[in-house]
Every structure is written in structure tokens, then in C-alpha cells.
C-alpha positions in Angstrom: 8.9 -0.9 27.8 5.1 -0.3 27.1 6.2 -0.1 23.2 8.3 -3.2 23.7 4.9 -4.8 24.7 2.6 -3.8 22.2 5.1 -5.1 20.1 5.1 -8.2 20.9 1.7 -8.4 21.0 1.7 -7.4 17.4 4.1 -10.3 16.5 2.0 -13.1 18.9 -1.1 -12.4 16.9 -1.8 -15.4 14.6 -2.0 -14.0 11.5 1.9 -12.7 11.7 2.8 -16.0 13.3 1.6 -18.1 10.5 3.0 -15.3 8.0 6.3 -16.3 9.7 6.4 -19.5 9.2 5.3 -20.2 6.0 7.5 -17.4 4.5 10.3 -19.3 6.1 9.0 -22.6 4.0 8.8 -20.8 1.4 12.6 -19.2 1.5 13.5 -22.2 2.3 12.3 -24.0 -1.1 13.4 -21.1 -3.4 16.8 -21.2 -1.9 17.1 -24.8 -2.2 16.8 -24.5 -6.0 20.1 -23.6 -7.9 20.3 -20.5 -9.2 17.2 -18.5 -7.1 18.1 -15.9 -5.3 17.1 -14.7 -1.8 16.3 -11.4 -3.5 14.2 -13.9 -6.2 12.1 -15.1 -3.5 11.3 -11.7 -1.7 10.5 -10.1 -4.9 8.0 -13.0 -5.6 6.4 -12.4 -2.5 5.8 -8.9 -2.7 2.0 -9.2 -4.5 1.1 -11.5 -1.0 2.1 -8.5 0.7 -1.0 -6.3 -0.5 -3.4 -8.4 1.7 -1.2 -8.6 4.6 -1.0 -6.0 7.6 2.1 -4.0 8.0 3.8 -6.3 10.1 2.9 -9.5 8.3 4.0 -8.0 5.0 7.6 -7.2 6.9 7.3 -10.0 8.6 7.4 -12.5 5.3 10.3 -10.4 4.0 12.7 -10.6 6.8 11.9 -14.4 7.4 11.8 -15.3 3.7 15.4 -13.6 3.4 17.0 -15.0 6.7 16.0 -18.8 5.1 16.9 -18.7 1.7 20.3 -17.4 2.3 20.4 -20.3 4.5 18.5 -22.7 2.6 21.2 -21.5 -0.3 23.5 -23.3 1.1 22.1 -27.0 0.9 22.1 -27.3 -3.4 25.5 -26.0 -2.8 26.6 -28.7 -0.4 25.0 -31.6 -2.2 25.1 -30.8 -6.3 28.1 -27.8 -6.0 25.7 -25.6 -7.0 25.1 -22.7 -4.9 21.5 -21.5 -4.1 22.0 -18.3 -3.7 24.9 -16.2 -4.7 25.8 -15.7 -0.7 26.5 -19.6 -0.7 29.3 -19.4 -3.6 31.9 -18.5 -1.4 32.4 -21.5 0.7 31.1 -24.2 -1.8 34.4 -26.1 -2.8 35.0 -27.0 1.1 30.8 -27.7 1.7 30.5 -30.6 -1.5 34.0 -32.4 -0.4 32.8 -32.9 2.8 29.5 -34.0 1.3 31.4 -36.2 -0.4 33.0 -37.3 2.6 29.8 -38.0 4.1 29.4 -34.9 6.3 26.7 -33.2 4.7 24.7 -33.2 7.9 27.2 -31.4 9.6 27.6 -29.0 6.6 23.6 -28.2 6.8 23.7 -28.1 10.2 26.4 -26.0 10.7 24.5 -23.8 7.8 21.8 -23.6 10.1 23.4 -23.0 13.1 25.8 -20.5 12.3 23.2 -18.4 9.9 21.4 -17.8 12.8 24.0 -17.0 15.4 25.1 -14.1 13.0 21.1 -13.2 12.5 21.0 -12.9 15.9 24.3 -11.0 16.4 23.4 -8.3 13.5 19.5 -8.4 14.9 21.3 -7.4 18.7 23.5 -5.0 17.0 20.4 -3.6 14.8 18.3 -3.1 18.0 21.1 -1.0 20.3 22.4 1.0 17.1 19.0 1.6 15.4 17.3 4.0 18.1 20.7 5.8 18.3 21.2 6.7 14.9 17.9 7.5 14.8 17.8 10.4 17.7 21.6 11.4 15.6 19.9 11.5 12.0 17.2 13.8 13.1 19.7 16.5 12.8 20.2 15.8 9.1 19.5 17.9 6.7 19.6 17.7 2.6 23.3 17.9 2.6 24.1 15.2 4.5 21.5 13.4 3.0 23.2 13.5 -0.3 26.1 12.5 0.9 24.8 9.6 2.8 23.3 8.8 -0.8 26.3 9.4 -2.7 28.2 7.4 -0.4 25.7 4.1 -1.0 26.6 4.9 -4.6 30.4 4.7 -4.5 29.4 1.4 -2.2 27.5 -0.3 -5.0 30.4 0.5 -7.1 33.1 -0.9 -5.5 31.4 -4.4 -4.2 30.2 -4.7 -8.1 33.1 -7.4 -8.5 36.8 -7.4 -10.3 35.5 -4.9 -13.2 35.1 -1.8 -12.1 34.2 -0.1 -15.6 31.4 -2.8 -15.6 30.2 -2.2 -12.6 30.2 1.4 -13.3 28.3 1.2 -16.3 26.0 -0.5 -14.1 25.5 2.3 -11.8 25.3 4.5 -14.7 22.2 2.7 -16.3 20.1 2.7 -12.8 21.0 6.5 -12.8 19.8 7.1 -16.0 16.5 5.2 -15.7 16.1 7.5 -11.8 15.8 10.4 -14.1 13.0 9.2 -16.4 9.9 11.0 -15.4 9.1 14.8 -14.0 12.3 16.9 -12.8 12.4 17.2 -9.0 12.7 21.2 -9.3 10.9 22.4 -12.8 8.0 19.5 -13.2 9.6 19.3 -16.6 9.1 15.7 -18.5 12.2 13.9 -18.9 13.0 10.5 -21.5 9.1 9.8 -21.0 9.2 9.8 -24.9 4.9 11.1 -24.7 4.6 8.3 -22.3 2.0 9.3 -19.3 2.5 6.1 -17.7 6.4 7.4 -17.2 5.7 11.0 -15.6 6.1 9.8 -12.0 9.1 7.7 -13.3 9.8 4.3 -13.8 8.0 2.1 -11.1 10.1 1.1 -8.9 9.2 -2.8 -8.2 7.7 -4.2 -11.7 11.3 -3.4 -12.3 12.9 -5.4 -9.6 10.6 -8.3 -9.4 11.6 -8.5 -13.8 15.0 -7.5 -13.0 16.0 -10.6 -10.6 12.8 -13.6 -11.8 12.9 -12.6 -15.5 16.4 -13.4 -16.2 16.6 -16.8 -14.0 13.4 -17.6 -16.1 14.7 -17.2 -19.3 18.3 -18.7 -18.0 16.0 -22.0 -16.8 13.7 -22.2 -20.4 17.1 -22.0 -22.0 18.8 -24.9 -20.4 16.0 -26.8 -19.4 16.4 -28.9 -15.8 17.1 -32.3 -15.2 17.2 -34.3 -12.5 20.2 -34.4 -10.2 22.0 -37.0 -8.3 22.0 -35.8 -4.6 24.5 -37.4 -2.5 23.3 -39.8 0.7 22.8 -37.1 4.0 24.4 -38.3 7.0 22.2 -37.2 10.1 23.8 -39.2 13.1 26.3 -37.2 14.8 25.8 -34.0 12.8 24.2 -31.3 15.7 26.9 -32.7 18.0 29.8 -32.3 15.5 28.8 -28.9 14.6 28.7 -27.9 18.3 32.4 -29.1 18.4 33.3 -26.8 15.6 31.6 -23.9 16.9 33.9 -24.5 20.4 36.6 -24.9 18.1 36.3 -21.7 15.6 34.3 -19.5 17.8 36.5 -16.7 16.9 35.7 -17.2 13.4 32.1 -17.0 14.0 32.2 -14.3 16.2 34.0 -12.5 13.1 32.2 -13.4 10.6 29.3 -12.0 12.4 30.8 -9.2 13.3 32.2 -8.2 9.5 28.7 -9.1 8.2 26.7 -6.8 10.1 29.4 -4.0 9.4 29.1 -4.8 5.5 25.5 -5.4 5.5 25.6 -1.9 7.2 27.4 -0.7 4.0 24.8 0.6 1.3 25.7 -1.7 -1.7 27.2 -4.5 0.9 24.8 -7.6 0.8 25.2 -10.5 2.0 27.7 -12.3 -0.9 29.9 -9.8 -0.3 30.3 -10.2 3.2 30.3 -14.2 3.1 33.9 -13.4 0.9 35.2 -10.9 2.6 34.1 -13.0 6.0 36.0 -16.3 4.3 38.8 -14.6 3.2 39.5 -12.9 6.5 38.8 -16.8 7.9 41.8 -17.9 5.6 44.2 -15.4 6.4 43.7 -15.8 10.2 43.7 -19.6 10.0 46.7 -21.8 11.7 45.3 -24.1 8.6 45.0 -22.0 5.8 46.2 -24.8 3.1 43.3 -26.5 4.5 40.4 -24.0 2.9 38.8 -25.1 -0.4 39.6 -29.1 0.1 37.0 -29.7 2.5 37.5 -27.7 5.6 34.5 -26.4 8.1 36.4 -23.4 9.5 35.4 -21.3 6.8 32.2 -22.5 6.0 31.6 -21.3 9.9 33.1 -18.0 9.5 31.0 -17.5 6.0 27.6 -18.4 7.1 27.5 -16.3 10.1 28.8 -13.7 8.0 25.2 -14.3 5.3 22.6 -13.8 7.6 24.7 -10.8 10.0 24.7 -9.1 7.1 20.7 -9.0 6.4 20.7 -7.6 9.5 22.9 -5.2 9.4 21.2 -3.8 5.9 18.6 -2.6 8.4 20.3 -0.3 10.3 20.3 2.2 7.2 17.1 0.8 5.5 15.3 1.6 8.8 17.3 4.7 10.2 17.7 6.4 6.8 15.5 4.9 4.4 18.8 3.8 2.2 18.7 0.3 1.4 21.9 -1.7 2.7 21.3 -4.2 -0.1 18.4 -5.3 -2.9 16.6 -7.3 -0.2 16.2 -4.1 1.9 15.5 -2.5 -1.0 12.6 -4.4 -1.8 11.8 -3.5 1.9 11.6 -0.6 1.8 9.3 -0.2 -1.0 6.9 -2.7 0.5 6.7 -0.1 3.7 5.9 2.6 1.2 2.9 0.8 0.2 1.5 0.2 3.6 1.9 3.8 4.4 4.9 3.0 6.7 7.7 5.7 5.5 11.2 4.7 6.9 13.7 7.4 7.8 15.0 9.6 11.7 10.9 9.5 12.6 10.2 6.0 12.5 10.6 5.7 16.2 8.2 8.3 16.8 6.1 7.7 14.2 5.8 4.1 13.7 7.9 2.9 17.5 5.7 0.0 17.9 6.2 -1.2 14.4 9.8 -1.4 14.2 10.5 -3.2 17.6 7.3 -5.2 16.6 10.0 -6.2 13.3 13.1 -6.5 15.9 11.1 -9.8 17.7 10.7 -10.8 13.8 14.1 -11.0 13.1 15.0 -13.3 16.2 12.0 -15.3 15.4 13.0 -15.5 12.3 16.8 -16.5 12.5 15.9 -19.1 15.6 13.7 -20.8 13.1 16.9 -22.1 11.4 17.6 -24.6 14.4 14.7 -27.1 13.8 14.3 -26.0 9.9 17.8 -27.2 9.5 16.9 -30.4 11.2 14.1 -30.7 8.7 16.1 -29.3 5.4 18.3 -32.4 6.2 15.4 -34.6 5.2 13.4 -33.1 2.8 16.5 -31.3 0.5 16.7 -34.4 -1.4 13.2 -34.0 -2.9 13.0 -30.7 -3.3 16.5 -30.6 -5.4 14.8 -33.6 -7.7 12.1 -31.2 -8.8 12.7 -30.2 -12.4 12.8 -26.8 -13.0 10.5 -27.3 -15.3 7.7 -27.9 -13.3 8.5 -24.3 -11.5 8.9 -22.2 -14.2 5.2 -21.5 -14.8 4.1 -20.6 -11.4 7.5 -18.2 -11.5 6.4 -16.6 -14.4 2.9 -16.5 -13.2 3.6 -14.8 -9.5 6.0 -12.0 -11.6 3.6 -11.0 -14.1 0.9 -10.8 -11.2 3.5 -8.6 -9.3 4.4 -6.3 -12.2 0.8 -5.8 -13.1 -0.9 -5.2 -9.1 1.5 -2.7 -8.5 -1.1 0.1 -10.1 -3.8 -2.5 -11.6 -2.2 -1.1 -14.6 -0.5 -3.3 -17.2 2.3 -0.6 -18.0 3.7 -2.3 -15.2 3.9 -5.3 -17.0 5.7 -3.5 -19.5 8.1 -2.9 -17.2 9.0 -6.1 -16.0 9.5 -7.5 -18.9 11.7 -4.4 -20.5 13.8 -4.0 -17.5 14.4 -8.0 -17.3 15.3 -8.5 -20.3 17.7 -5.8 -20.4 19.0 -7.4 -17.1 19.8 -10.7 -18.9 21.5 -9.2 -21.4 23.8 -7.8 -18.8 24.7 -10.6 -16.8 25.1 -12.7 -19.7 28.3 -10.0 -20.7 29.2 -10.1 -17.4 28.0 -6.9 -15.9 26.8 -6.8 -12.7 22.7 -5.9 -11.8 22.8 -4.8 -8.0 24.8 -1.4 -9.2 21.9 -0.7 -11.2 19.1 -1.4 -8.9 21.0 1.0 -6.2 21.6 3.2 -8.4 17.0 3.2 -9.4 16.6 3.8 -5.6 19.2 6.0 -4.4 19.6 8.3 -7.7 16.2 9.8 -6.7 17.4 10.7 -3.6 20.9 12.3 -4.6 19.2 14.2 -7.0 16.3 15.6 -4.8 19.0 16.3 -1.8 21.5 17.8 -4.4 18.7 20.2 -5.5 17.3 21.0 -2.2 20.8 21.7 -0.8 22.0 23.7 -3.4 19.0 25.9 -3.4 19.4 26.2 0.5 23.0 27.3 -0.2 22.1 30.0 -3.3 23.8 27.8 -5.9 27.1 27.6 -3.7 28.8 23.5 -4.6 31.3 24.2 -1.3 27.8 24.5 0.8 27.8 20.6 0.6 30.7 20.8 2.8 29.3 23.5 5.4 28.0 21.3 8.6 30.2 19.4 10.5 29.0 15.8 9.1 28.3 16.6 5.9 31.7 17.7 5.8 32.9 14.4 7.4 30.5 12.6 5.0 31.9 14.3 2.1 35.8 13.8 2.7 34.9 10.2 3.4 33.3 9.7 -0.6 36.0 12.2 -1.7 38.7 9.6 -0.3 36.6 6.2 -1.6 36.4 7.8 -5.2 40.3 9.1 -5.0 42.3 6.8 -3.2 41.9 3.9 -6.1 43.2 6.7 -8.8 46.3 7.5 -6.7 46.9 4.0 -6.6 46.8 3.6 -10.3 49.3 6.8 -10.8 51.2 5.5 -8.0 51.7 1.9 -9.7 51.8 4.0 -13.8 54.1 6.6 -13.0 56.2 6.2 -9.6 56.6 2.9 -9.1 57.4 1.5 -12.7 57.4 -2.3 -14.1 61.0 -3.5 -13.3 62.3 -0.8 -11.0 61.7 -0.8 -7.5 59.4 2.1 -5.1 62.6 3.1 -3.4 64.3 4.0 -6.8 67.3 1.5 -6.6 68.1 -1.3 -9.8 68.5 -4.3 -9.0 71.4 -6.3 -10.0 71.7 -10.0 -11.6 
């Protein structure tokens, strides 16, 4: 209790209310514009961070998050194109009843159901959190690596339909962990006589290029116009979305519920879990010919699912200092500057902090109620902003970030390399979250892999000798083996043309 109460007297003081608040404006504006990620706007918001306090530089992560996922959803509603890549899922049935005249009950119902499944994954976040914590102060480097290895298989897996892709994805985020001195020997490795790459390729010049360079160079290429926004319809709309949450209240409580589990998930994010959320909707539905022509059960079960999610990345961001998704990610690294180091201790270490961040996320996520009254009037002139006009100040803010990291303009460097190479990925379709999971978690598979096998004399079936590592190990052994056996299973056993019980069919 008397940690409960200091931290809320962190989170009352004025400076960290204000941070709040205006990270949630600003979310909400980078959201609202087609193509700008949530992860976008947290990354631009990291050189802020350097002059706020601990808990005001958490603070405007968590609340710029929760309301551009949200906030996503409004371009997607009005022009078809989704804000944020969480909001693709349920766009078809959000514009058609936009174009029916329901787009205040589409933002509403945005609003409202984002932060029901905040609010569910914060709840779930704040019970499971201190648990897993007392649990994973047992860990040692073995389960460690495994923990790490199983984010990485993760990544892998919620890369999309091509897997090879998404692989080589991973593989390039692995490679660019290893640049820099070798955990074990100090030895230089692919610094090429470079100083500025002996402690390794810094970690967010890289993220802030790898997400804002390749929407800037996407925007200067196809330069912006202004849209037509359809008419929003306000009367009626809070009382018609609380009929539909009476009416699909199992679909909510899904949806949050498989958001905070995938959000959980290293590699899961908050896309992933608005699918998976709507697709689990569809199947359940008595009206499933209904989804994609215009139909609010699934944009229920899909936005609580978003902002669950971004919850649920905490539990292993906080717990274990894995990242559930990029947003976390970024997260994370902003604790690392403010001398905050995540991981089993942070309870004992850092107690007041982290509850102090619990009271954030409900904060945060309750904000949605009267922002989404207000998104409802001011959406239409924030959409007819040319692009134009924001590309500058983009630019500006990542080049800042890139270079304050170290007051050093290798940095720069850095941003500008790593985005680059990031828009010549997406544009050949190849996925970039693999390879930002696999720049923070290679470093710690490698330096658990090393420290285990050392504590083990060189012996690979030590990786398997305490009870959870073991656990954790047969759990990645059966992600990375059941999708082969599948493949010989479908090659070799059950051919094209002849049927898995071995019995021709007849004309």
C-alpha cells in the first residue's frame, strides 16, 4: 500500500500530468495521419524524453501508444486508409458504415472499446506482473536464452504469409546484434576500423530511422493531397455504441482477452492481435457473411483487441526486460537512459516506479472516452493537412533523435543507413519488426548462450538441465518443428490427389 501511494503521488505531480496529456494529443495527430505508425510517433518522442523525469518520459510513451493505435482508426474510417497498421484489419466494415453515415459510432466505438481492452490488459499487467516477477528471480542464463530465443521464433512467425521473408528479416537484425566487441573475447567484429561501432550499433538512431525514414521518403515520393472526408454523424453515436457493446460483449471481452495474451507474446504487437482478434470474431459470429460489408461486431472485437495488446507487451518488457513488441522496445531503451534497468528486480529496485506506470496506463486508456468525443470534431482538419506541411518537422525531430542519443553525429549515420535499408525492404515486401527484434534480443541470446554454456563446461544438453529451461526449450523445439512436419506431412504422406487415409477415390 505505502508503495501504491507514492505512486500515485508520482503520477498527480503536474509535470507527469501535463506529460500525459499532451502525449495523448500528440498520438492522437500522428495516428490520425495515413500511414504513421504508433511506433512512428513514440520513436519521435524519444529526444523529449531526455528532459523529462523517469516517469514523465514513460509516461509519454505509454499514453502516446494507447492513442495512436486508437487515433489509427479514424483516417481508416473516413478515407479507407488505415492510420496505423493495427487499424487495417477492420477497415472494409469501419468506411461502409462511414459511408452509411455511422462514422460517429465507428469513432466512438474506436474509443470506447480501445480502452476497455487497455484497461483489461493494464488489470491483467498489474496481478501477473509482480508474480512473474518473484517466479523470474529464479532464472538463470539458460532460461534466459530460451526466453530470448523463444521471442525470436515469435517475431518469425507473426512476420506475415512469407516466412522466408520474414526470416531473412530476423537474419539481418541478428547480424547487425553482432557488430561491435564479442561478449566473451572483446574481439572487434564487422566494425570495419570503425570506433564509433565497438559498443555496437546504437540501438535507437536505428529505430527512430528504421520506422520515420522510410514513411518520409514514402511521403516526398508521392506527395499529399488533400482528401475528401466524409460528413461525421455525432447524434446518437455514444448511445449506439453502448448498444453494441450489450450486444457483442462476448466479442469484446475476447478480443481483450487474445490481445493481452498476444501482446504477451515477444514479436505479437498489436496488428497481430487486432487479426487474429477479428478473425476469431468471424468464426464465432451467428453473422459471419455480415464481416467486411459494414458490420460493427468485429470492429468491437478488433479494437479491444489493439490497445489489450500494448498492455500485455509489458508483462515481458517489465518482468524480463524482452520487449513484447517495437513499442515496448523503444521502452525499454528509454528506461535504460534514465538509469531505470527493467528485468525480476524492478519491484525491489524501482517498486514505486512501476505501479507509479500502472496508474499511467489507466490514465492513459480512460483518456480515450472524451478524446474520442473530441477526435469526432477535429479529424476532419487534421486529415486535410498535406503531408507536405509535416514532412519537415518529421525529418527535423529524427535527425535530432539520431544525433542526441551520444551528441555524436555517428548516430546520424545510423538513422539514415539503417532507414534506408528499411525502405528498401518493405518496398520488396519484407517485413521490418523481425529485424528490429532480432537488434534487441540477439544481444541477449548471445550473451545467455555464452554465459550458459560456460556455466555448463561447453555441454549444448546443459540448456536443457533445470526444470524450466527444459520446459522453455521443448516449447521453441516444437514452434520451430511442428511447421516442418507439416510440410513432410502434406510432401510425402498425404500426396496431391490421394487421400490421408490411403484410399482412391472413384469417379
Amino acid at each position: 500500500m505505502d508503495m501504491f501511494i507514492a505512486a500515485l503521488h508520482m503520477v498527480i505531480e503536474p509535470s507527469t500530468l501535463l506529460t500525459l496529456v499532451a502525449s495523448s494529443l500528440f498520438g492522437f495527430a500522428v495516428g490520425c495521419l495515413p500511414g504513421l505508425t504508433a511506433t512512428m510517433a513514440v520513436a519521435l518522442l524519444v529526444p523529449m524524453t531526455f528532459f523529462m523525469s523517469p516517469i514523465a518520459a514513460i509516461t509519454s510513451i505509454v499514453a502516446a501508444s494507447a492513442m495512436a493505435i486508437f487515433a489509427g482508426d479514424i483516417p481508416g474510417a473516413l478515407l479507407r486508409m488505415p492510420g496505423t497498421p493495427a487499424s487495417a484489419a477492420y477497415v472494409e466494415d469501419s468506411h461502409i458504415l462511414t459511408k452509411r453515415g455511422d462514422a460517429g459510432l465507428v469513432i466512438t466505438s474506436n474509443a470506447a472499446f480501445s480502452a476497455i481492452g487497455g484497461i483489461f490488459g493494464t488489470l491483467v499487467l498489474i496481478v501477473a506482473a509482480p508474480a512473474l516477477a518473484d517466479f523470474a528471480l529464479d532464472f538463470s542464463a539458460y532460461e534466459f536464452f530460451w526466453l530470448g530465443v523463444l521471442g525470436l521464433s515469435c517475431a518469425v512467425f507473426v512476420a506475415g504469409d512469407d516466412l522466408v521473408k520474414g526470416m531473412t528479416s530476423l537474419m539481418f537484425g541478428l547480424l547487425i546484434a553482432t557488430v561491435g566487441m564479442d561478449y566473451t573475447t572483446g574481439h572487434p567484429r564487422f566494425t570495419f576500423g570503425i570506433v564509433n561501432l565497438l559498443e555496437g550499433v546504437s540501438f535507437i538512431p536505428g529505430l527512430i530511422g528504421m520506422f520515420a525514414l522510410p514513411e518520409i521518403l514514402r511521403s516526398l515520393l508521392t506527395p499529399g493531397h488533400v482528401a475528401t472526408v466524409a460528413k461525421i454523424q455525432t447524434r446518437g453515436a455514444w448511445r449506439k455504441t453502448w448498444e453494441a457493446g450489450k450486444r457483442y460483449w462476448g466479442q469484446m471481452v475476447g478480443g481483450s482477452v487474445l490481445g493481452t495474451i498476444i501482446g504477451a507474446l515477444p514479436g505479437g504487437g498489436a496488428d497481430t492481435a487486432a487479426w487474429i482478434s477479428y478473425a476469431m470474431a468471424k468464426k464465432t459470429s451467428k453473422e459471419p457473411e455480415k464481416f467486411g460489408k459494414g458490420h460493427i461486431e468485429g470492429i468491437v472485437a478488433g479494437s479491444a483487441a489493439n490497445n489489450a495488446a500494448l498492455s500485455g507487451a509489458w508483462i515481458p518488457a517489465i518482468v524480463f526486460a524482452i520487449p513484447g513488441d517495437t513499442i515496448t522496445a523503444i521502452g525499454i531503451g528509454v528506461l535504460y537512459l534514465k538509469g531505470v534497468n527493467p528485468g525480476p528486480t524492478v519491484f525491489i529496485n524501482n517498486g514505486e516506479l512501476f505501479y507509479a506506470v500502472f496508474i499511467v496506463f489507466i490514465l492513459a486508456n480512460l483518456l480515450m472516452f472524451p478524446l474520442g468525443s473530441l477526435a469526432m470534431r477535429i479529424a476532419q482538419v487534421v486529415l486535410r493537412i498535406p503531408r507536405d506541411l509535416i514532412l519537415p518537422a518529421l525529418l527535423v525531430l529524427s535527425v535530432t533523435g539520431g544525433y542526441a542519443i551520444d551528441n555524436d553525429f555517428f548516430g546520424i549515420w545510423i538513422l539514415l543507413g539503417l532507414g534506408a535499408m528499411a525502405y528498401l525492404m518493405e518496398e520488396n515486401g519484407f517485413p521490418i519488426a523481425p529485424m528490429v527484434l532480432g537488434i534487441v534480443l540477439g544481444e541477449i541470446v548471445e550473451q545467455n548462450f555464452m554465459q550458459a554454456l560456460i556455466s555448463s563446461n561447453g555441454n549444448l544438453l546443459g540448456l536443457f538441465s533445470r526444470p524450466i529451461a527444459g520446459v522453455l526449450g521443448a516449447a521453441t523445439i516444437i514452434i520451430w518443428t511442428v511447421p516442418l512436419l507439416r510440410w513432410i506431412w502434406s510432401r510425402f504422406v498425404a500426396a496431391p490427389g490421394v487421400p490421408a487415409s490411403g484410399h482412391r477415390g472413384h469417379e
